[in-house]
Steps between C-alpha positions, in 0.01 A plus 500: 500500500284558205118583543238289387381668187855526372513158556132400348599717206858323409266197535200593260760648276716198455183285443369746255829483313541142539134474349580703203855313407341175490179675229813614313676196504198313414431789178860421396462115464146571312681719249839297496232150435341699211819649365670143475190367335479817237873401433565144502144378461271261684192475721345564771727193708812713389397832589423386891843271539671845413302694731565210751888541418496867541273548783661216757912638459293915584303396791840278647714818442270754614369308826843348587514756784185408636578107463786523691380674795 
């Protein structure tokens, strides 16, 4: 059996990680959004839809442990 702060700690760490995989994935949509406008042009409208289409396939494949639990 595993004590309690080895426990606590696995779960604060896994949160904290969790946390900072979904900023990054977030970052990564912002820059892929404003990479596809730079190159194919268009607005604002454009520049969301592709962090839309970036962000939703990330947070699926990184949280499809968690879903399926």
């Amino acid at each position: 059996m595993m004590d309690m702060p080895v426990i606590y700690g696995r779960i604060v760490n896994g949160l904290v990680f969790k946390a900072l995989g979904i900023i990054f994935i977030y970052l990564g949509g912002e820059l892929f959004g404003e990479g596809l406008v730079k190159i194919v042009g268009g607005g604002e409208v454009f520049e969301t839809v592709a962090l839309i289409v970036f962000i939703i396939p990330s947070l699926f494949i990184f949280l499809k442990k968690d879903l399926q639990k």
